[in-house]
Each structure stands twice: as structure tokens, then as C-alpha cells.
C-alpha positions as CSV (number, residue, x, y, z in Angstrom):
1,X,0.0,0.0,0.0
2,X,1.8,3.5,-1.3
3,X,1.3,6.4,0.8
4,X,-1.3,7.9,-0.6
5,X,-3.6,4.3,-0.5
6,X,-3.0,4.3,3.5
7,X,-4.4,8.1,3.9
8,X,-7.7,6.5,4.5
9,X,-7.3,3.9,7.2
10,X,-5.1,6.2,8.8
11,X,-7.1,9.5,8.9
12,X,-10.1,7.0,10.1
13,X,-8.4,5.7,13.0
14,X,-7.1,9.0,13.9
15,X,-11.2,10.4,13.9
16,X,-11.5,7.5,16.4
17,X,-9.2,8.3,18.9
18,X,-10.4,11.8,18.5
19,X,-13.8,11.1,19.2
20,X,-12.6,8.8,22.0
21,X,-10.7,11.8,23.9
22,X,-13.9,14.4,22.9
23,X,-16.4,11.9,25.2
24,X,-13.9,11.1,27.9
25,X,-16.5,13.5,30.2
26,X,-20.0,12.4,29.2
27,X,-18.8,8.3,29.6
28,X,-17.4,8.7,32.6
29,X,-19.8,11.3,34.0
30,X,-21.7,8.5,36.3
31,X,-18.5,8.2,38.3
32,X,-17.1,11.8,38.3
33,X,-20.4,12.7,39.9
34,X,-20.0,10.6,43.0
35,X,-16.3,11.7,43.7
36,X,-17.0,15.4,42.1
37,X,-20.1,16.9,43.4
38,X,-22.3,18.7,40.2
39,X,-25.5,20.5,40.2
40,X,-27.9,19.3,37.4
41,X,-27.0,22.0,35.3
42,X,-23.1,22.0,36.5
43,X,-23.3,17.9,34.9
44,X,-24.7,19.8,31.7
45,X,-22.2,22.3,30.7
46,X,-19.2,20.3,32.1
47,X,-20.9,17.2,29.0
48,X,-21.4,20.6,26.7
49,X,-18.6,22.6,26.7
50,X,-16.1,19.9,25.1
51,X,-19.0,19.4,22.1
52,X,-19.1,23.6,21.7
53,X,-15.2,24.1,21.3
54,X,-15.4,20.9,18.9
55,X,-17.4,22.1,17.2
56,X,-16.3,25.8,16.6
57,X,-12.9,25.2,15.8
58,X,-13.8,22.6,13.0
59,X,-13.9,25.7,11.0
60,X,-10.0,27.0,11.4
61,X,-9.2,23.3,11.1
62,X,-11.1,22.8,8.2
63,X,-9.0,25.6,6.7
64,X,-5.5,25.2,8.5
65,X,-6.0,21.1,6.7
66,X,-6.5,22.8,3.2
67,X,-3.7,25.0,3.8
68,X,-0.9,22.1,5.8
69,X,-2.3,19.1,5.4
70,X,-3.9,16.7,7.5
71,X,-0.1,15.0,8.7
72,X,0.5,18.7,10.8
73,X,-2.9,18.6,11.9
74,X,-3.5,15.4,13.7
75,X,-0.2,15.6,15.0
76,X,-0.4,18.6,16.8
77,X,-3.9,18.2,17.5
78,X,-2.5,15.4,19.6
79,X,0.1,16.6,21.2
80,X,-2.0,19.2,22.5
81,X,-4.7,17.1,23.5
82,X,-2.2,15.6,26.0
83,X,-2.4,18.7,28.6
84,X,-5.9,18.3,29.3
85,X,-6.2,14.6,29.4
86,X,-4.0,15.2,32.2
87,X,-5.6,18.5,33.6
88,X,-9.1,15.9,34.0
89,X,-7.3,13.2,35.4
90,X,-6.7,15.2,38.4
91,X,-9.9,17.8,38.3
92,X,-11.3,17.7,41.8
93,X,-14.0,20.7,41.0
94,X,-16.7,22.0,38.7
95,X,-14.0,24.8,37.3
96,X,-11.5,21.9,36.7
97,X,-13.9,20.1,34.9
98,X,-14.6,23.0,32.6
99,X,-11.3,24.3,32.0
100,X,-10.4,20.8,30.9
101,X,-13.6,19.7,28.8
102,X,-12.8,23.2,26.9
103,X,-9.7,21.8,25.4
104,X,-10.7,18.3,25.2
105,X,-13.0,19.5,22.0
106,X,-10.0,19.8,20.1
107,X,-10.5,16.2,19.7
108,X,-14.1,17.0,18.1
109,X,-12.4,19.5,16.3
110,X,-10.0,16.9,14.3
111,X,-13.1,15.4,12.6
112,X,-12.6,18.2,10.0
113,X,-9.1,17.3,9.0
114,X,-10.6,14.0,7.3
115,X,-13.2,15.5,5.2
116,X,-11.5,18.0,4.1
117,X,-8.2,16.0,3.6
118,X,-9.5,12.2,2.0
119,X,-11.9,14.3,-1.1
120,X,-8.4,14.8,-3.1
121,X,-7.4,11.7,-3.3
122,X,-10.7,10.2,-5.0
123,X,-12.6,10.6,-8.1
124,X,-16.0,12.9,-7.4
125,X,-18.1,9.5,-7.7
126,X,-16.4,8.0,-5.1
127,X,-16.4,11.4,-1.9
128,X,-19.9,10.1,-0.4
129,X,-18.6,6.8,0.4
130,X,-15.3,7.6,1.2
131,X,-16.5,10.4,3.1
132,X,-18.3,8.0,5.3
133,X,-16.1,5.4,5.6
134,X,-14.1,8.3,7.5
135,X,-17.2,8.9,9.5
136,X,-16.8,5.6,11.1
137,X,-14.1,7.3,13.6
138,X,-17.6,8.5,15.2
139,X,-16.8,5.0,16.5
140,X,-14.8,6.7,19.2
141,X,-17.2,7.7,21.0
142,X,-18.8,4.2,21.2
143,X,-15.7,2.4,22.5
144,X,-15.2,5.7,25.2
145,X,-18.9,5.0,25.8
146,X,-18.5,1.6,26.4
147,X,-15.0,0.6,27.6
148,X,-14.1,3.7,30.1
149,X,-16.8,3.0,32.4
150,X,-15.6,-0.8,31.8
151,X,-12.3,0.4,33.0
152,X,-13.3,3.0,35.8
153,X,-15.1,0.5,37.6
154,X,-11.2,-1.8,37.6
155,X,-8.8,1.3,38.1
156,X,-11.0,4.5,38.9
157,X,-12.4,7.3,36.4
158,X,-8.7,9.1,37.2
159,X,-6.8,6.6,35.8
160,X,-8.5,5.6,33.0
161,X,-8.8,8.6,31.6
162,X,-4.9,8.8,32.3
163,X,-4.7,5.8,29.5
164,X,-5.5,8.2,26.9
165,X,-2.6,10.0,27.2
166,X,-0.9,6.7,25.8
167,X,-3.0,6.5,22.5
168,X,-2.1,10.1,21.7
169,X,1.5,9.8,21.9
170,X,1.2,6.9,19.3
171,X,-1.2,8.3,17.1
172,X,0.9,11.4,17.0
173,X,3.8,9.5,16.3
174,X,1.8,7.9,13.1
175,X,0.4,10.9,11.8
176,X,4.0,12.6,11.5
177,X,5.7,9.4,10.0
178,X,2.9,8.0,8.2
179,X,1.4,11.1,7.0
180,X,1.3,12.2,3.3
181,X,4.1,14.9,3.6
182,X,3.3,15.8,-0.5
183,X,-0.7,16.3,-0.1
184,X,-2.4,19.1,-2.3
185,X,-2.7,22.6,-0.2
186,X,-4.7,25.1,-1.2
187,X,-3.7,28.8,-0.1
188,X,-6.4,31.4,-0.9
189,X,-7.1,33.1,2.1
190,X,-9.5,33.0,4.5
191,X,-11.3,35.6,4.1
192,X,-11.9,35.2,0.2
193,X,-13.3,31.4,1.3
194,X,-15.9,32.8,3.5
195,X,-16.7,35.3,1.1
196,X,-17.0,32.5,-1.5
197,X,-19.3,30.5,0.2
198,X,-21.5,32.6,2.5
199,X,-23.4,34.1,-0.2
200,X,-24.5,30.2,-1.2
201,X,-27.8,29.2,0.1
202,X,-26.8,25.5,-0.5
203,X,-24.9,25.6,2.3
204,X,-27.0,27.5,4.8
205,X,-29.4,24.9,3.9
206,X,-26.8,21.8,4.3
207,X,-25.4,23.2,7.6
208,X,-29.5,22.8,8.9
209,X,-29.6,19.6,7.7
210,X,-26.2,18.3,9.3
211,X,-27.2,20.1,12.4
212,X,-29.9,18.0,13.0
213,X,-28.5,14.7,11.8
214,X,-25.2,15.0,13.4
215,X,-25.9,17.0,16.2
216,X,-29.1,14.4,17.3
217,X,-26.0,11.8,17.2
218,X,-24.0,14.1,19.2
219,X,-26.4,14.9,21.6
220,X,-27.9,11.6,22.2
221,X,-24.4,10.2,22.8
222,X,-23.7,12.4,25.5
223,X,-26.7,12.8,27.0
224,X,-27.8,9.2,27.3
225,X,-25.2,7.9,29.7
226,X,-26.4,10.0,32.7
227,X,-30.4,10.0,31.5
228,X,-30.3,6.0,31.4
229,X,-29.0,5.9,35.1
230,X,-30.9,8.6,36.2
231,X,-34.5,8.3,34.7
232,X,-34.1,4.1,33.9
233,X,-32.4,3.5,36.8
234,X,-30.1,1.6,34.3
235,X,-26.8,0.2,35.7
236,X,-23.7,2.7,34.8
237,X,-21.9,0.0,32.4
238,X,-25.5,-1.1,31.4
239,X,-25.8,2.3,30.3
240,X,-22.4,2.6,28.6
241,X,-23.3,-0.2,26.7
242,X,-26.9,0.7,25.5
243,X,-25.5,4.6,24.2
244,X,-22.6,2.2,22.7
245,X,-25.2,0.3,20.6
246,X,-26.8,3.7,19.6
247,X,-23.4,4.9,18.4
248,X,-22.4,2.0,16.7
249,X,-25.7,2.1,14.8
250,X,-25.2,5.2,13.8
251,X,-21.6,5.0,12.7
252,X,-22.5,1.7,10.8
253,X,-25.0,3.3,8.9
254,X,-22.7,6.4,7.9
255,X,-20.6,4.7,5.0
256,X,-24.2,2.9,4.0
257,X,-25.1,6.9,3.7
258,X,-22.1,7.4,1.7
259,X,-22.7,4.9,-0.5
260,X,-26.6,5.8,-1.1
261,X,-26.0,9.1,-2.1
262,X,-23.8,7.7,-4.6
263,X,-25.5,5.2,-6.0
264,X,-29.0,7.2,-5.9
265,X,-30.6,10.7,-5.9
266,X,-29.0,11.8,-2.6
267,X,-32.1,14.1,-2.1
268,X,-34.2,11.1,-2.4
269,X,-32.2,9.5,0.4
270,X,-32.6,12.7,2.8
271,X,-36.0,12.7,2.6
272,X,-36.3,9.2,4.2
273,X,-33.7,10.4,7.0
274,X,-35.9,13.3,7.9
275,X,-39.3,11.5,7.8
276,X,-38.0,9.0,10.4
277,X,-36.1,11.2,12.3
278,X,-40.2,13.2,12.2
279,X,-41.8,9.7,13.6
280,X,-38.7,9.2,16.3
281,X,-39.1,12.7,18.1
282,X,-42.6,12.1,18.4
283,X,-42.4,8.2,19.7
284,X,-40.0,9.7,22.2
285,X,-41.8,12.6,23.3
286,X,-44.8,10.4,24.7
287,X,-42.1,9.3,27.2
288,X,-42.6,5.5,26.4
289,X,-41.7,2.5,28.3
290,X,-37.8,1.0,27.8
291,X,-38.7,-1.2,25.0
292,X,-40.5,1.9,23.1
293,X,-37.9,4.5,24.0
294,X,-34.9,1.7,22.3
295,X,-37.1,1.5,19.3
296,X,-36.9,5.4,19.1
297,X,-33.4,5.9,20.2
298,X,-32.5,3.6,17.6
299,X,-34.3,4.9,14.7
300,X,-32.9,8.2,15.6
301,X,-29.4,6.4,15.4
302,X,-30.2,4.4,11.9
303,X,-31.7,8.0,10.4
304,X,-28.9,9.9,11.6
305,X,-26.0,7.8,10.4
306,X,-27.5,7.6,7.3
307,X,-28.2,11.5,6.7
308,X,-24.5,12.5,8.0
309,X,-23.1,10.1,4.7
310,X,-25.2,11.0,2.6
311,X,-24.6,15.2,3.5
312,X,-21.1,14.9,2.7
313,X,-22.0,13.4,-0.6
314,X,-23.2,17.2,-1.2
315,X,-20.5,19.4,-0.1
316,X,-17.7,18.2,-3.1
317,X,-20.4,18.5,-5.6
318,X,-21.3,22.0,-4.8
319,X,-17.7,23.5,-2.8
320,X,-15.2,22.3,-4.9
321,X,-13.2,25.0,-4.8
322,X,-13.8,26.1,-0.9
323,X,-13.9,22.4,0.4
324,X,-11.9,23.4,3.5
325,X,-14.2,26.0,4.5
326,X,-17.4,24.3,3.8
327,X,-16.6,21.5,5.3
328,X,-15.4,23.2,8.1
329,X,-18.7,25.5,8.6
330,X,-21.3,22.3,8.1
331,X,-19.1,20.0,10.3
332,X,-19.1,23.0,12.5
333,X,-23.0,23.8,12.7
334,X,-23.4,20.2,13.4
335,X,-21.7,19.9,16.4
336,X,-23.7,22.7,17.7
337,X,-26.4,20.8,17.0
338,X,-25.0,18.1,19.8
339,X,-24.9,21.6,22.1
340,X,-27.7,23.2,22.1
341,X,-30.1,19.9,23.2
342,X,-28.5,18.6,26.2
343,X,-29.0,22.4,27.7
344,X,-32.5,22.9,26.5
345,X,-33.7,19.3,27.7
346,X,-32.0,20.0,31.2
347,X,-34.2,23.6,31.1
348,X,-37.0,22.1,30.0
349,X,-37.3,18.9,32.6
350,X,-36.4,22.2,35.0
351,X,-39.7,23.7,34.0
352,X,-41.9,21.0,33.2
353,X,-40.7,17.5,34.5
354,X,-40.4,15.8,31.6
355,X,-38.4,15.7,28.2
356,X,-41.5,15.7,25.3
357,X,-41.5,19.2,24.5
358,X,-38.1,18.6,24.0
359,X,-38.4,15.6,21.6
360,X,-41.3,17.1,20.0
361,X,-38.8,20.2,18.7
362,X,-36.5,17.4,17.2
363,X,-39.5,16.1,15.8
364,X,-41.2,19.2,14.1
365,X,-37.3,20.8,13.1
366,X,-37.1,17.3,11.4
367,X,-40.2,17.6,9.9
368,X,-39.5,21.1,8.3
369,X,-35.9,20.2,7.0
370,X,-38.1,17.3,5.3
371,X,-40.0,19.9,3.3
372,X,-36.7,21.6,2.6
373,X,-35.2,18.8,1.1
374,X,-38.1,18.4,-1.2
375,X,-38.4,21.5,-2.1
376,X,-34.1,21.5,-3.1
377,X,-35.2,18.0,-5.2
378,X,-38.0,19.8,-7.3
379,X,-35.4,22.6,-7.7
380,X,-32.5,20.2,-8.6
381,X,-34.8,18.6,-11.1
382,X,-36.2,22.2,-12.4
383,X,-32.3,23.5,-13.0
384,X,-31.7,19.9,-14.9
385,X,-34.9,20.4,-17.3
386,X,-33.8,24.4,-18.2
387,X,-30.5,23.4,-18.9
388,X,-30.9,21.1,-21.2
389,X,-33.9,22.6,-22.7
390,X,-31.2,25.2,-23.4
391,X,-28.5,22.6,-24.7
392,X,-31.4,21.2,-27.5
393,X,-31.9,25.5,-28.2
394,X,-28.6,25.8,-28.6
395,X,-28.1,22.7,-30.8
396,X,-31.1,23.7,-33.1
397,X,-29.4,27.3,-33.3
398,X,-26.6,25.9,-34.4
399,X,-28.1,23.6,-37.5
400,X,-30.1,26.2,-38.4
401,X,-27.0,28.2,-38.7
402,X,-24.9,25.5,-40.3
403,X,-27.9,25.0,-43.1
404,X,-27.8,29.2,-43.6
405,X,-23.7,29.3,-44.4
């Protein structure tokens, strides 16, 4: 395998131990609450803030990639993802908790190196599945989700989150030997990528969709740990493992995304993601039994994985040229879409008691992104019939001309 050929697995397993460090807080929150004591809405920020600063600074990184290449990135996205691995390992307050979960989203962060690195080394055809084969490093979270808690309950929360430490040294290690040294950079400046995409409404509108599909992954995977034990009365490793199956759903399904919007109208595609993601906020805002509240967690996690493939079939096809910044800005909006719903679910159990106005919003947000996409299908299909209506005019024009000489 050249250099080149070993981008992929490498980038992929670099998004996995990214993911793993970005969830080190919400998988092993059942045990930092019973040595650290938190106030509901203290658990909630110190789970939020890593996903925020992920998910912000996935648009410099998105454009630092285009411009040095993914080997810089991941390495030093490593490296400094060592200082607050350690600064948690020995938090013993709210404040260290926070200052520590603010630099652990650089490891949310990385997941915009990948997509905006792995596009130039495949044909067009190919960027939706490759895009989500990448996406299977979401599987970090799943193996934080499930295995920490696995571990704390052997060596202690403190020390297991010291064993990261160990993966990032070696992954930093790979990235700067392994890495492709001679990848494509692109230099335009910032400013002029902003300026070249903003004005697009095709990515307003993609950022909405991957705010709900991603950030309903995001959300759920952090906020499910804690709500299992709390409102289940679920075991804490039960827990971990349930929110493990949830994410390993969802990341299965992200390739299978990929590979749908290549093979098929990806539009087409979307529209099934939203309609079940519609059905799933609803099941879950009747605040079912166990049984009925898996079904719905799970068809959140089989819609989502397959909408977060299937979006990145979209950017390459319309950002070409700006890839870094795109990517960057709809990677970025959903990760906020993994912020914003722990906080208002907290608020809203505050007020109310229970979560269904909460699921309900997912519900009717998924319901309108729905219409969206059908309206962007009819449109797609519109532009295809007017241009080449215009291709047979311009044909005709031209025979009639060729017949006049």
C-alpha cells in the first residue's frame, strides 16, 4: 500500500481516537459525579462545553488542513490534546472540569481534517462513500462510551482517563511518520473562502440539515449515559453499553449513507432520514416504556447515520473550490447541533418534568428540514430540465446556422 492508498485507514483511526478523547466527560460522568459533586445544570455544561469548542474550531481546522495538510494537523492536535487529558485526570472541581472539557473539544475538532483532507485523493463519484467510511471514527465515541466505564469500575475514572494519554502519543507519532508529507494545499485566504461560500444558500441549507443529523447523534451520545442511570435506573456500564449500541448504529449506517447518495438521488435519500427522524421525536416525546424508548433511540441512530453520509456526498459536488471552509462551517453547525439539546432538555425537565417538548422540537425541526429537502429536489430537477432545454436550443441554433452558411 503507497502512501497515498494508507491516507484513508489512517485518517479513520485518527477520527477514532479523536472522538474517543472528545467523550472522555459524558462516559465517565456517572462516576465523576459521585467523587465530584455537580448541580444538574453544572453535569450539563461540564458534558457541553467539550461538544461547543469541537465544534467551533472545525472551521479554522477545516481551513488550516486545506492550507498544511492533515499530517501537521492530527499531529499537533495530539500533542495538545495531552495537557488536558491530564488536567481531567486530576480535576477535583466543577471549574476543573470545565477548563479541561474546553480543550478536550479539540478532539471533536480533528473530525474536520478527514473530510476535508481524504476528497483529493478520489474521483468525485467516489467522496460520499469515502467520506463515510471516514465517519466511522464516530466510532470513538462508542468504544469511550462503552469501555471507560468498563475500566473505571477496575482502576478508577482518574486513571482511565490517564490511559489516553498513551493512544495520543502513538497516534501522534503515526500521523507525523505516516502522514502524506506531499498532499495538495490550497492557499487562498480566509477571508476570500468565507466570502465565497457565504453568499451560497446551498450551504445554509446543508449546515441545517447536518445540524440535526449530526448533532441528534452528538447529543444523544452524550446525554444518554447519565439519562439512562438517572431516569431508567439503568446500571452505569449497562448504560455505557446501551448509548454504545446507539453509536455504533449510527456509525455503521454512515458509509451505508455514503454509499446511497452515490449510488441514488442523494435528495431522495434525505428525505427518508428526515421522515424517520419526524416519527422518532414524536415516539420519544410520549415518554414511552424501555422497549419503546430503544425503538426510538435507535431509529434516531439508523436515520442519523445515514443523513451525516449521505450530506457529505453534497459538499464536493457544490464546494469544490472552498472544500476546506465548507466542510469546516457544516461539520461545525453540526456539532452545535450536539450543544444546544442537552441544555435545553436540562431547562426544559427544570420547568416542566419531563423531556416531550423537547423531543417534539427534534420532531417538528425534522419535519421542516423534510420539506426543505423536497423543495431543493423539485429545484434540482427544475435546474436539470432548463439546462438542457437550453443545450437542444442551442443545438437547433446551431443547425439552423450550419444549413444558412
Amino acid at each position: 500500500m503507497n502512501k497515498r492508498a494508507f491516507q484513508l485507514p489512517l485518517q479513520t483511526v485518527s477520527l477514532v481516537l479523536g472522538f474517543m478523547v472528545w467523550v472522555i466527560l459524558s462516559s465517565l460522568m456517572p462516576f465523576i459525579k459521585e467523587t465530584i459533586h455537580l448541580t444538574t445544570s453544572q453535569l450539563t455544561w461540564v458534558t457541553a462545553v467539550p461538544v461547543l469548542i469541537g465544534s467551533v474550531m472545525r472551521v479554522p481546522i477545516g481551513y488550516w488542513t486545506n492550507r498544511y495538510g492533515a499530517r501537521l494537523l492530527f499531529s499537533i492536535s495530539f500533542v495538545l490534546l495531552l495537557a488536558p487529558v491530564y488536567w481531567v485526570s486530576q480535576a477535583d472541581s466543577f471549574r476543573d472540569l470545565i477548563i479541561g472539557g474546553f480543550f478536550l473539544g479539540i478532539g471533536g475538532a480533528v473530525f474536520s481534517v478527514g473530510v476535508t483532507s481524504l476528497p483529493k485523493y478520489y474521483p468525485k463519484e467516489r467522496h460520499g462513500f469515502v467520506n463515510g467510511i471516514y465517519g466511522i471514527g464516530n466510532l470513538g465515541t462508542a468504544i469511550s462510551t462503552f469501555g471507560a466505564p468498563v475500566l473505571a469500575d477496575q482502576f478508577g475514572w482518574s486513571r482511565t482517563v490517564m490511559l489516553y494519554s498513551i493512544l495520543l502519543i502513538v497516534m501522534a507519532v503515526m500521523n507525523f511518520t505516516a502522514g502524506d508529507r506531499n498532499e495538495p494545499k490550497v492557499r487562498t485566504a480566509l477571508v476570500e473562502q468565507i466570502r465565497g461560500v457565504s453568499g451560497n444558500s446551498k450551504l445554509w441549507l446543508l449546515c441545517l440539515f447536518y445540524f440535526i443529523t449530526f448533532g441528534s447523534f452528538v447529543a444523544f451520545t452524550v446525554y444518554l449515559p447519565n439519562f439512562l442511570v438517572t431516569n431508567f435506573e439503568l446500571a452505569k456500564v449497562d448504560a455505557g453499553m446501551r448509548t454504545a449500541g446507539f453509536i455504533a448504529l449510527a456509525t455503521a449506517m454512515r458509509p451505508i449513507g455514503g454509499y446511497l447518495g452515490d449510488k441514488f438521488n442523494p435528495f431522495k435519500i434525505l428525505m427518508f432520514v428526515f421522515a424517520g427522524l419526524t416519527v422518532s421525536g414524536i415516539l420519544l416525546s410520549f415518554a414511552p416504556s424501555m422497549t419503546w424508548y430503544t425503538v426510538g433511540c435507535l431509529t434516531v441512530a439508523l436515520c442519523a447515520g445515514t443523513g451525516n453520509g449521505t450530506i457529505f456526498k453534497l459538499v464536493p459536488l457544490y464546494f469544490s473550490q472552498q472544500a476546506g471552509i465548507a466542510n469546516g462551517l457544516i461539520s461545525a453547525m453540526g456539532g452545535l447541533g450536539g450543544f444546544f439539546p442537552p441544555l435545553m432538555l436540562t431547562f426544559l425537565f427544570n420547568v416542566t418534568g419531563h423531556y416531550a417538548i423537547g423531543f417534539m422540537a427534534l420532531s417538528e425541526v425534522a419535519l421542516a428540514s423534510f420539506i426543505l429537502i423536497v423543495w431543493m429536489f423539485f429545484q434540482e430537477k427544475l435546474g436539470a430540465v432548463t439546462a438542457q432545454a437550453a443545450a437542444e436550443r442551442g443545438q437547433t441554433a446551431e443547425i439552423t446556422a450550419t444549413k444558412a452558411g
